[in-house]
Backbone as ProteinMPNN parsed JSONL, in Angstrom:
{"seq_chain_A": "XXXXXXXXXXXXXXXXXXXXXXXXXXXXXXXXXXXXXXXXXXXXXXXXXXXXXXXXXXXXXXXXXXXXXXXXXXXXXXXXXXXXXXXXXXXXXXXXXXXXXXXXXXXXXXXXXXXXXXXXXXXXXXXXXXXXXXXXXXXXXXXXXXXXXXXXXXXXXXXXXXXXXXXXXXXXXXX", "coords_chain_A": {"N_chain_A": [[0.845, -1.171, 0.0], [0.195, 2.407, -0.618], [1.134, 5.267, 1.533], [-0.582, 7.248, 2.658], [0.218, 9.8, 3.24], [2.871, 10.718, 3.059], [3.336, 9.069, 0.342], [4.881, 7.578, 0.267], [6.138, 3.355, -0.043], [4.393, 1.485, 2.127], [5.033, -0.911, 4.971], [3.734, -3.945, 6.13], [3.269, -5.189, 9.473], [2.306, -7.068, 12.059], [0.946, -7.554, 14.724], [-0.252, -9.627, 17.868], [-2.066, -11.198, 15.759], [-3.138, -9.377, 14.266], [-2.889, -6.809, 11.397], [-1.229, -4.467, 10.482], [-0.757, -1.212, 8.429], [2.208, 0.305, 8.141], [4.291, 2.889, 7.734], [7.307, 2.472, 7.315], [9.458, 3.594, 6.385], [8.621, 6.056, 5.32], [6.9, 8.658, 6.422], [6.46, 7.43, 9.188], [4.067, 6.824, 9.57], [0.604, 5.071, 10.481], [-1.566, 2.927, 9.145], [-4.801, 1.417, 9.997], [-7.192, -1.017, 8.923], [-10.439, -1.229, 8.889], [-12.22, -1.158, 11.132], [-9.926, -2.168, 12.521], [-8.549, -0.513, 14.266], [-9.803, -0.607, 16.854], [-8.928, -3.105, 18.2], [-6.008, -2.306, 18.737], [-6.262, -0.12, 20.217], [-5.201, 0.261, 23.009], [-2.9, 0.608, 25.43], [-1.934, -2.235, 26.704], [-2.879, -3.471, 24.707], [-0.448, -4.207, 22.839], [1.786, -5.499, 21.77], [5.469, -5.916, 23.178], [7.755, -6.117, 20.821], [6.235, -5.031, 18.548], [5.992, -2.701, 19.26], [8.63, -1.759, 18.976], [9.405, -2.06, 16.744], [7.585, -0.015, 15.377], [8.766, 2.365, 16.506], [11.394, 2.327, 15.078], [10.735, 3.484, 13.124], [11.297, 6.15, 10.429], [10.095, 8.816, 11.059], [9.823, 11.553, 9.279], [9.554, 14.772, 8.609], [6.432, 16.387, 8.007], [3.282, 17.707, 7.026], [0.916, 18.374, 8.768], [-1.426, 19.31, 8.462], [-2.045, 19.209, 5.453], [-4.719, 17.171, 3.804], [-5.827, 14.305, 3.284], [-6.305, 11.303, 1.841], [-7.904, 8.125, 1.837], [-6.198, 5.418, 1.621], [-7.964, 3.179, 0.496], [-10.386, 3.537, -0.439], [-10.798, 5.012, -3.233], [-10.06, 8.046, -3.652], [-11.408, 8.987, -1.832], [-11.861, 11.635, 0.756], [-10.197, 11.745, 3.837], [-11.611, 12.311, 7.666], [-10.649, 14.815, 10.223], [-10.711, 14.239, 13.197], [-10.688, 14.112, 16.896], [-9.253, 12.079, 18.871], [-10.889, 11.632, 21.469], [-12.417, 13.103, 24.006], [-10.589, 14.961, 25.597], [-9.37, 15.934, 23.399], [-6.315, 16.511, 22.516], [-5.614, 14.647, 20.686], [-5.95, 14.222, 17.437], [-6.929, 12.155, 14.756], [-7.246, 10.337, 11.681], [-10.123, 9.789, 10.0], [-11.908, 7.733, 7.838], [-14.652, 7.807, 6.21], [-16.192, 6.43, 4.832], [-15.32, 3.433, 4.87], [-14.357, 3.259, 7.441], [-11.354, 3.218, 8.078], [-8.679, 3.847, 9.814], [-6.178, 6.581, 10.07], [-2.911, 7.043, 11.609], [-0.981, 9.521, 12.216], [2.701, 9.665, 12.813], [3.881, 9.247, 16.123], [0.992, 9.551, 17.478], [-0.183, 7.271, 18.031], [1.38, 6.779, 20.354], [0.754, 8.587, 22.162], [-2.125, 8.234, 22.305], [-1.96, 6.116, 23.749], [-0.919, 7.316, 25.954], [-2.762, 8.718, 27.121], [-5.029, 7.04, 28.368], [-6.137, 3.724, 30.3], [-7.739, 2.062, 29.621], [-10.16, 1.051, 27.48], [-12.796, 1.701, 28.681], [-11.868, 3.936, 30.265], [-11.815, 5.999, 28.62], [-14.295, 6.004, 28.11], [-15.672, 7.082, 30.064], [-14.52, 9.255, 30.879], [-15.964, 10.721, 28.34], [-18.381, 10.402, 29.262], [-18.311, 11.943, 31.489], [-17.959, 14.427, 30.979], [-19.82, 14.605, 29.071], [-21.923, 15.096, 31.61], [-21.145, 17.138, 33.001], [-21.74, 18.79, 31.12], [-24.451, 18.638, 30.354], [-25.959, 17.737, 32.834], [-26.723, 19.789, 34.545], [-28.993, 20.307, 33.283], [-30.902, 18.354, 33.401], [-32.637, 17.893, 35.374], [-34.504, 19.837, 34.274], [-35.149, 18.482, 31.507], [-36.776, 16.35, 32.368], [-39.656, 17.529, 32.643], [-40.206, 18.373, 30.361], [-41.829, 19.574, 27.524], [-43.217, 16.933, 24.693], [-41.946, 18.204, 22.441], [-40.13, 19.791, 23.427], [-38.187, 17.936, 24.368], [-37.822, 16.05, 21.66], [-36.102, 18.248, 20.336], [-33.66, 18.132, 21.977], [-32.895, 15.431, 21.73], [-31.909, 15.494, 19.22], [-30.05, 17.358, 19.497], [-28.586, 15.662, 21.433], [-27.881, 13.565, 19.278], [-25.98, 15.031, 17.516], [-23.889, 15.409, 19.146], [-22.578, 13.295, 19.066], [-20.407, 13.413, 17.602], [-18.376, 13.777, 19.738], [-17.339, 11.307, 20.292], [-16.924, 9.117, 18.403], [-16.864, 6.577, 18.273], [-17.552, 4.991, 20.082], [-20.01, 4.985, 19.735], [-20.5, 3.117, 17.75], [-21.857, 0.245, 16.008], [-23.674, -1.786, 17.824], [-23.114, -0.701, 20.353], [-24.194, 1.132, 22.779], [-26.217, 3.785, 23.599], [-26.062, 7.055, 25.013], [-28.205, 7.338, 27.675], [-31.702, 7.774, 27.104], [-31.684, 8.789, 24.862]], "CA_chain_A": [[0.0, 0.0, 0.0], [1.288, 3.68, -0.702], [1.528, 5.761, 2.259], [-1.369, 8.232, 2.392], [0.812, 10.904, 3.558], [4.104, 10.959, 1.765], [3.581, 8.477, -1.098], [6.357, 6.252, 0.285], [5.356, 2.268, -0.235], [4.427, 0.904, 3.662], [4.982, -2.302, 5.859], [2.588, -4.71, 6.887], [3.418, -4.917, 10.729], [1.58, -7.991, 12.637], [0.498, -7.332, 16.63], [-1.27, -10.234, 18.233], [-2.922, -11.602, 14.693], [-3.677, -8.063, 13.808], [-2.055, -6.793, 10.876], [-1.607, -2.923, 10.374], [0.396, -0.767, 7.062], [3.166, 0.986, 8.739], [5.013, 4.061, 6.626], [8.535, 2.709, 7.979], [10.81, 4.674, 5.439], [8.516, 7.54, 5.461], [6.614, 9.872, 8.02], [6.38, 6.514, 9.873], [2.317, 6.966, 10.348], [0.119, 3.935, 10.434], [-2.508, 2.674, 8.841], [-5.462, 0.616, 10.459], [-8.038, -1.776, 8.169], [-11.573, -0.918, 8.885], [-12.407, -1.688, 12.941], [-8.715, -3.225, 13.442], [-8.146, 0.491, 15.359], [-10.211, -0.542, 18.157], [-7.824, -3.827, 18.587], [-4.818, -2.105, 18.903], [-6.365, 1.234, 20.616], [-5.219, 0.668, 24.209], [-1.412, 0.003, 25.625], [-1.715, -3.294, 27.307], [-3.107, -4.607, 23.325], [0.484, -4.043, 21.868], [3.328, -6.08, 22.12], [6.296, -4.415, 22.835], [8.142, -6.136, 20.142], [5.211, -3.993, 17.767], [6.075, -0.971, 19.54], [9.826, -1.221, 19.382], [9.187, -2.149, 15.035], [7.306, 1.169, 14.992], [9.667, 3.231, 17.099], [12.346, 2.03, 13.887], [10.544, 4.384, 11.525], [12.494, 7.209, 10.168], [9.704, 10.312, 11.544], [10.555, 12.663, 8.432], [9.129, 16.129, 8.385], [5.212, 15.781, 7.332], [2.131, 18.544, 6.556], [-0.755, 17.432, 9.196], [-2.802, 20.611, 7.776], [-2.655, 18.907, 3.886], [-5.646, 16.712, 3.542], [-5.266, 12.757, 2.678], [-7.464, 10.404, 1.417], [-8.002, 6.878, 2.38], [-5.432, 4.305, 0.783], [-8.394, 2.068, 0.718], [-11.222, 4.024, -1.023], [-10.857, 5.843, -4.322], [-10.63, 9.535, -3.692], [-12.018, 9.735, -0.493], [-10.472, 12.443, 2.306], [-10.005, 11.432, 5.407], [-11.384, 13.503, 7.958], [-9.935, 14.499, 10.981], [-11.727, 13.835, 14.765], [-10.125, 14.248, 18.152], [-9.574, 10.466, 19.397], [-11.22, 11.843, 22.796], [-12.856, 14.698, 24.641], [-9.56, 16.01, 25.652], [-9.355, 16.671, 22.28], [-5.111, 16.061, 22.599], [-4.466, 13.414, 19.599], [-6.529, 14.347, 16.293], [-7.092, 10.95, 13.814], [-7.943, 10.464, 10.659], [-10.552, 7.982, 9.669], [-12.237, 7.183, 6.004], [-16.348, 8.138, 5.973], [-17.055, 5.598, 3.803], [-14.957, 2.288, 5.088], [-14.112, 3.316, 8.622], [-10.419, 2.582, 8.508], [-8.053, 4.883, 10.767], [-4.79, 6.692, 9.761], [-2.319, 7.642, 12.437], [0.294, 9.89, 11.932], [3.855, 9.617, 13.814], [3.871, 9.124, 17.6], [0.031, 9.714, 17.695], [-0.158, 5.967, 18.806], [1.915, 6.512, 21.983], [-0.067, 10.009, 22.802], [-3.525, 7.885, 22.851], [-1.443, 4.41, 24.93], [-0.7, 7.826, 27.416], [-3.784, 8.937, 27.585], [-6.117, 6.025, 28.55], [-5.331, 2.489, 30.152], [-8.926, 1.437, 28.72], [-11.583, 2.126, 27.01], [-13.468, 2.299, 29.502], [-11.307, 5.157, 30.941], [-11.955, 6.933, 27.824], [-16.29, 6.449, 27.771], [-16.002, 7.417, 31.251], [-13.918, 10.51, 30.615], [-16.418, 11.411, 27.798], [-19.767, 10.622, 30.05], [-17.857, 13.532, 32.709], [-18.173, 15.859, 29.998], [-21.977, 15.008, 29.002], [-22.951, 14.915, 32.583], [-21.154, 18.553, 33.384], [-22.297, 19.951, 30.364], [-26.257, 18.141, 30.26], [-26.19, 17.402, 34.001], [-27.716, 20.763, 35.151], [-30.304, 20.412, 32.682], [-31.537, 16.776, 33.459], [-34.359, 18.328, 35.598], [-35.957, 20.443, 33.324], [-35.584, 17.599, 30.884], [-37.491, 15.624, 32.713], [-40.211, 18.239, 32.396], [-39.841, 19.184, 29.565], [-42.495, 18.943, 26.85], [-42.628, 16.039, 23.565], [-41.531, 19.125, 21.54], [-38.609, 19.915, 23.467], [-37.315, 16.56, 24.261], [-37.281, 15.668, 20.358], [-34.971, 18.878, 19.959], [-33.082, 17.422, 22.72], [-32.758, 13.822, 20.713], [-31.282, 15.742, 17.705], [-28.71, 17.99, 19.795], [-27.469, 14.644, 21.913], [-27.417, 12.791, 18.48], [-24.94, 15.81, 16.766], [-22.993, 15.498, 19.773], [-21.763, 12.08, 18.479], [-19.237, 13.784, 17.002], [-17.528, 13.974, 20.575], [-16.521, 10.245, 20.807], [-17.952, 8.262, 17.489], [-16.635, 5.228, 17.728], [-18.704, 5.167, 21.03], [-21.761, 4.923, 18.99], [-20.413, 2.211, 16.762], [-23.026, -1.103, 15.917], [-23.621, -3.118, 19.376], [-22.925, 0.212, 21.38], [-25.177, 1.55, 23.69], [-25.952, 5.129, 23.15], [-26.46, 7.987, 26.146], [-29.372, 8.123, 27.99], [-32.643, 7.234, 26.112], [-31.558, 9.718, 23.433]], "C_chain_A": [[0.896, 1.24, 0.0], [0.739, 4.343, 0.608], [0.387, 7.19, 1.815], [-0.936, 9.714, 2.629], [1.916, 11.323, 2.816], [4.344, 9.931, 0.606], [4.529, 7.27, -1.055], [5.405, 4.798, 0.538], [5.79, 1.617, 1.945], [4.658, -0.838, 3.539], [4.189, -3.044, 6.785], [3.318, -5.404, 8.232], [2.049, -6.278, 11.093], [1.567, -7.949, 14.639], [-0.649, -8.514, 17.062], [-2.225, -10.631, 17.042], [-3.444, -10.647, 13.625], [-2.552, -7.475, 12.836], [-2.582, -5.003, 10.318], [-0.176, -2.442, 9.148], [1.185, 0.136, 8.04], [4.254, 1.595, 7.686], [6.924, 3.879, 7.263], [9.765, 3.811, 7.359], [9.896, 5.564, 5.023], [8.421, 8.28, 6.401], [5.985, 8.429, 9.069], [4.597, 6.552, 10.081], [1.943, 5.074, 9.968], [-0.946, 3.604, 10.036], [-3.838, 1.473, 9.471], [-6.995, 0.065, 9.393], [-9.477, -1.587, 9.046], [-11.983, -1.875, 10.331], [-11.087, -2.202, 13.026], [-8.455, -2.136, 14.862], [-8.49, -0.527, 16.479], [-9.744, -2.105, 18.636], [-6.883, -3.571, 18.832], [-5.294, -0.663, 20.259], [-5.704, 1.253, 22.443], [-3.826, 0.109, 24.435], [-1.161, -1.837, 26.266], [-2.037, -4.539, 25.874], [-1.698, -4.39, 22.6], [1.564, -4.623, 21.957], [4.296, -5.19, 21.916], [7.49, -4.703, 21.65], [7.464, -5.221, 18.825], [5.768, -2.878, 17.798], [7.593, -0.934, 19.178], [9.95, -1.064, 17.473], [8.706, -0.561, 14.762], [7.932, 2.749, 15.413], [11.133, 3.315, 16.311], [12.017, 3.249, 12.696], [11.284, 5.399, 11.186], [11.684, 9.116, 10.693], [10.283, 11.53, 10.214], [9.311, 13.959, 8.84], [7.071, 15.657, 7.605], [4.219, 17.158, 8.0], [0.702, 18.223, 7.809], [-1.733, 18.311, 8.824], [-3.443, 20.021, 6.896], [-3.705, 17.466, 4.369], [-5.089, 15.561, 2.727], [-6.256, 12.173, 2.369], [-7.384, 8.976, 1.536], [-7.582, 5.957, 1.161], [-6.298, 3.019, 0.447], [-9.849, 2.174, -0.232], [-10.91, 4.86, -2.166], [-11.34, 7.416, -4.25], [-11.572, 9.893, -2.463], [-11.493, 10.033, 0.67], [-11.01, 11.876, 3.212], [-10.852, 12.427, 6.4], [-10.949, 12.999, 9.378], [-10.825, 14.682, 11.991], [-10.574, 13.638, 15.939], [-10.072, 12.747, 18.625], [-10.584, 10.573, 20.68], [-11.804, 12.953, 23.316], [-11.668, 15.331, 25.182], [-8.912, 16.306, 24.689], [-7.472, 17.17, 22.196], [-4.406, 15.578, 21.425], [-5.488, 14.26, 18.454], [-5.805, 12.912, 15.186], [-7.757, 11.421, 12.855], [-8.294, 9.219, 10.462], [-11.523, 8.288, 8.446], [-13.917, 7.338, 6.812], [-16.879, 7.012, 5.751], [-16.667, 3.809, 4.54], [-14.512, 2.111, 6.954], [-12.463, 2.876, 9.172], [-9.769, 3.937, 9.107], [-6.641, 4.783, 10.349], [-4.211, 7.264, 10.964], [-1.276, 8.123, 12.359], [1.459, 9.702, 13.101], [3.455, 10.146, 14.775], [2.215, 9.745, 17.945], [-0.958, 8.516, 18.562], [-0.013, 5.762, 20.288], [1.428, 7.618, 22.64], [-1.281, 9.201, 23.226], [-3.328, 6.885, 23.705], [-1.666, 5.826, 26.1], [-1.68, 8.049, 27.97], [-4.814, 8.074, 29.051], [-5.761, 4.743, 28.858], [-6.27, 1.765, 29.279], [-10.093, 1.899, 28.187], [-12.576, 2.331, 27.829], [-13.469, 3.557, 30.621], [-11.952, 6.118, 30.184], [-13.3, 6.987, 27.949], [-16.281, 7.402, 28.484], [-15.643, 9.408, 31.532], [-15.031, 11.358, 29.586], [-17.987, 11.526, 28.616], [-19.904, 11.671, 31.399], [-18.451, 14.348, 32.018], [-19.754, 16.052, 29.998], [-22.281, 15.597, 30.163], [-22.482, 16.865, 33.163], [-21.808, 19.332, 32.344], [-24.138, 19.545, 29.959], [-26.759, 18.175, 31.471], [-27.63, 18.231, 34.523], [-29.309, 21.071, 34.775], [-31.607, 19.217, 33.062], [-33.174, 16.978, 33.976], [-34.952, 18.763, 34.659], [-36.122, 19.699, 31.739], [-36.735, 16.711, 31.269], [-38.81, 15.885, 32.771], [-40.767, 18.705, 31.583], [-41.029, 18.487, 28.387], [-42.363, 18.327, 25.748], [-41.704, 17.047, 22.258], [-40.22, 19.24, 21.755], [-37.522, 19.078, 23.929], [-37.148, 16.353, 22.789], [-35.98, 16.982, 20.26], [-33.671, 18.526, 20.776], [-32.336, 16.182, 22.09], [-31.697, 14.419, 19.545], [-30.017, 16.697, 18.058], [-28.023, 16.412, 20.514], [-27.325, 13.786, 20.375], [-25.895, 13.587, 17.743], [-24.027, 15.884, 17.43], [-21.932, 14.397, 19.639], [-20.782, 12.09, 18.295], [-18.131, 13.92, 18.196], [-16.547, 12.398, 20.188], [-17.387, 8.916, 19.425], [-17.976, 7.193, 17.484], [-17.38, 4.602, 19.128], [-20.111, 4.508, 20.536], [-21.829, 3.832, 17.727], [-21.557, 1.145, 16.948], [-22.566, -1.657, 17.072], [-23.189, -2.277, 20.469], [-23.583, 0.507, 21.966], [-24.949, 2.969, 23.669], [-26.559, 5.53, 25.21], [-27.827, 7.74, 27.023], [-30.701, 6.952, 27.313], [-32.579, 8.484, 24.759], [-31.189, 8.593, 22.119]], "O_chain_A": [[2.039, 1.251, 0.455], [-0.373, 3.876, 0.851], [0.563, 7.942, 0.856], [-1.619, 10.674, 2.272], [1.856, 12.24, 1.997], [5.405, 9.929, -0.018], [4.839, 6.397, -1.866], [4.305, 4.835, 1.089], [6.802, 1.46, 2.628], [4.546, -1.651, 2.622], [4.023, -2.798, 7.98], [4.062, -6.327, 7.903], [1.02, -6.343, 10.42], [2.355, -8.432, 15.452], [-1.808, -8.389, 16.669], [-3.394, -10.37, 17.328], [-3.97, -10.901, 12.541], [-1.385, -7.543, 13.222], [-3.658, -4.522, 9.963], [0.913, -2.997, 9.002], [0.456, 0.746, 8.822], [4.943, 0.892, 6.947], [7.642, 4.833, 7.56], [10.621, 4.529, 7.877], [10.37, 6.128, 4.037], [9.322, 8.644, 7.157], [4.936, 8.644, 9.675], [4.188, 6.097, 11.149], [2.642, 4.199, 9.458], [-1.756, 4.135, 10.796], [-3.452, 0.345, 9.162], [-7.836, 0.942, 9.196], [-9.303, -1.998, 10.193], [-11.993, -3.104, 10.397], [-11.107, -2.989, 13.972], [-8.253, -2.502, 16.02], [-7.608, -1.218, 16.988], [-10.327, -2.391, 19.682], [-6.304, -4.534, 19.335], [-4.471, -0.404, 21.137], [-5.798, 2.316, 23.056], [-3.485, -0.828, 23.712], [-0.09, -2.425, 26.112], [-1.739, -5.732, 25.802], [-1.917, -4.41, 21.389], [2.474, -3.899, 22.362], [4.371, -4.227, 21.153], [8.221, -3.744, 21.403], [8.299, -4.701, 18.085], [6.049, -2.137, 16.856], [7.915, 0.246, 19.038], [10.505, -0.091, 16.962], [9.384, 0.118, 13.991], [7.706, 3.848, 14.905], [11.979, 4.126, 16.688], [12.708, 3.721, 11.794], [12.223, 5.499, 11.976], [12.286, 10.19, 10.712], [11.214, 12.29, 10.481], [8.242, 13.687, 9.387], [6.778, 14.725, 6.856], [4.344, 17.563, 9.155], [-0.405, 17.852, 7.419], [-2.916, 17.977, 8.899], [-4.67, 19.925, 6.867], [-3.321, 16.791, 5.324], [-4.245, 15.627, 1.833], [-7.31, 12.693, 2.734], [-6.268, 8.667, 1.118], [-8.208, 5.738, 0.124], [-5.743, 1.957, 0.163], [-10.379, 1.163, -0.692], [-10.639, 5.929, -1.619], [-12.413, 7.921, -4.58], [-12.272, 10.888, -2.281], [-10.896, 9.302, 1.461], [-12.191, 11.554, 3.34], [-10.837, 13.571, 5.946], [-10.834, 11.856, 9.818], [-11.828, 15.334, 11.701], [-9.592, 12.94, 15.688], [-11.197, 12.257, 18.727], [-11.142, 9.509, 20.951], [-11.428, 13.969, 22.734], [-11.819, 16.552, 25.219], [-7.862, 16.929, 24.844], [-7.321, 18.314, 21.766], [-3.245, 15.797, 21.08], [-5.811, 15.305, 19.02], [-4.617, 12.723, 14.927], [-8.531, 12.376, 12.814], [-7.704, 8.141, 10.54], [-11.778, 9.486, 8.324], [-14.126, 6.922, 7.951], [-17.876, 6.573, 6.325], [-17.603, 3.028, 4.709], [-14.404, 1.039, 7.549], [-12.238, 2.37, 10.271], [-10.313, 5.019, 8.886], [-5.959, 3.766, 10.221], [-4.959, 8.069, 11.518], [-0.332, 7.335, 12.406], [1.087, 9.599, 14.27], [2.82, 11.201, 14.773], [2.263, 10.566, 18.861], [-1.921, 8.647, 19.317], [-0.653, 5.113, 21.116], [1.692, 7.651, 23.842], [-1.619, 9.331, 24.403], [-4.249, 6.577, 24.462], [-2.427, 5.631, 27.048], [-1.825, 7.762, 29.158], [-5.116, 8.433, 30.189], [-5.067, 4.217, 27.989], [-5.895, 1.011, 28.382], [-10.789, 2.887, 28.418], [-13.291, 3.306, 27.598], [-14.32, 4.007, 31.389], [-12.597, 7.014, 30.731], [-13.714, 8.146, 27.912], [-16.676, 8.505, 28.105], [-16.239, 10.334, 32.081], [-15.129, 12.564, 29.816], [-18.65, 12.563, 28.585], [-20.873, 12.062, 32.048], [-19.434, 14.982, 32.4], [-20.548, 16.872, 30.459], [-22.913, 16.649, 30.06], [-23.321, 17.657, 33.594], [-22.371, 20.399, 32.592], [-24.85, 20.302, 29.299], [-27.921, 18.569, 31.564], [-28.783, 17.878, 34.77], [-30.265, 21.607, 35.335], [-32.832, 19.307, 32.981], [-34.263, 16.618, 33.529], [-35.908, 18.178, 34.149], [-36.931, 20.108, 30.906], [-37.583, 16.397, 30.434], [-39.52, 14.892, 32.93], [-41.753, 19.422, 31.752], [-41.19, 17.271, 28.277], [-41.364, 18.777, 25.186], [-40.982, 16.572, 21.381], [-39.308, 19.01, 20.96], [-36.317, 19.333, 23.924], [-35.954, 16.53, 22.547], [-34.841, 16.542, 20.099], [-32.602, 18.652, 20.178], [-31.105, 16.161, 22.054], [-30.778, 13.734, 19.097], [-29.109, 16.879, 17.247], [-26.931, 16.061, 20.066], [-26.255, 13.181, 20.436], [-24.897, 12.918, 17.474], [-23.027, 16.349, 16.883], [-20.752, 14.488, 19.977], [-20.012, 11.175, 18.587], [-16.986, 14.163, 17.816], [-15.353, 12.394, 19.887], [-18.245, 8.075, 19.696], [-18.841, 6.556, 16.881], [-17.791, 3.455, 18.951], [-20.931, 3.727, 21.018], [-22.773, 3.665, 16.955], [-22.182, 1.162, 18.008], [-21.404, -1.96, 17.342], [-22.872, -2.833, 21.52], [-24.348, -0.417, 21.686], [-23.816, 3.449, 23.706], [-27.062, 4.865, 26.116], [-28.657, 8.468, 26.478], [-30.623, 5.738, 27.127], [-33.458, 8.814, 23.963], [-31.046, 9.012, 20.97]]}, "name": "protein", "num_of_chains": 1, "seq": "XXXXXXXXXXXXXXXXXXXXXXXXXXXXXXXXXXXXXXXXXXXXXXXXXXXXXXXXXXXXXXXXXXXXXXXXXXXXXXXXXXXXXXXXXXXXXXXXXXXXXXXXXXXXXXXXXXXXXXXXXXXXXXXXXXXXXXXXXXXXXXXXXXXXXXXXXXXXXXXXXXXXXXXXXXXXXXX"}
């Protein structure tokens, strides 16, 4: 596969059965196959023979402004999403196929973050609850009119933590 960032041809990299494109002789970033992310996403899933293969790459100089497009789809950009509500790492993942690009040392920023994902829900259900919390009463109150507008602001909020809301997830609330 070419290297969605600098064009250079990547290395298929194997972690625990899991097999990810790795840009070793370019801007070292990484590529993840459509749901593999959320197999690799936490530090205790990575062997450290993995980590020490991707800590080999060469890191060159690289654009994170310019706009990429998914080595996997024909012409379709990437876009970019915060891995988290502390909004820290910024990922890029494909619209259409759901696969996830990670540029250099963006890997070992989200291992620091979080030991599990359940650190991370938990971290994003703080946020809802300080920023919905105060409201909860006068939700509860609140008439069929302005609960549906309710339904359609917690659905746009998705955008905090999406992969959250993936098939077999359990969403917020009864929103």
């Amino acid at each position: 596969m070419q290297c969605p960032r600098c064009q250079t041809e990547t290395v298929e990299l194997t972690n625990n059965n899991v097999n990810v494109e790795v840009c070793l002789n370019g801007c070292s970033g990484i590529w993840f196959d459509p749901y593999i992310f959320k197999q690799l996403d936490e530090p205790h899933e990575a062997e450290i023979s993995f980590l020490q293969k991707l800590s080999q790459g060469k890191k060159g100089a690289i654009d994170l402004e310019k706009k990429i497009d998914c080595p996997r789809c024909d012409s379709q950009p990437l876009f970019r999403r915060f891995f988290s509500v502390r909004k820290s790492v910024e990922i890029d993942e494909c619209p259409r196929c759901a696969g996830v690009w990670l540029d250099a040392g963006e890997l070992t920023q989200i291992y620091s973050m979080f030991e599990t994902e359940e650190q991370r829900k938990g971290e994003a259900d703080i946020l809802l609850a300080e920023l919905i919390g105060p409201n909860m009463e006068k939700l509860s109150k609140a008439s069929e009119e302005e609960l549906e507008k309710n339904r359609r602001l917690a659905k746009a909020l998705k955008f905090i933590c999406p992969s959250y809301y993936m098939k077999g997830e359990k969403e917020w609330g009864n929103f």
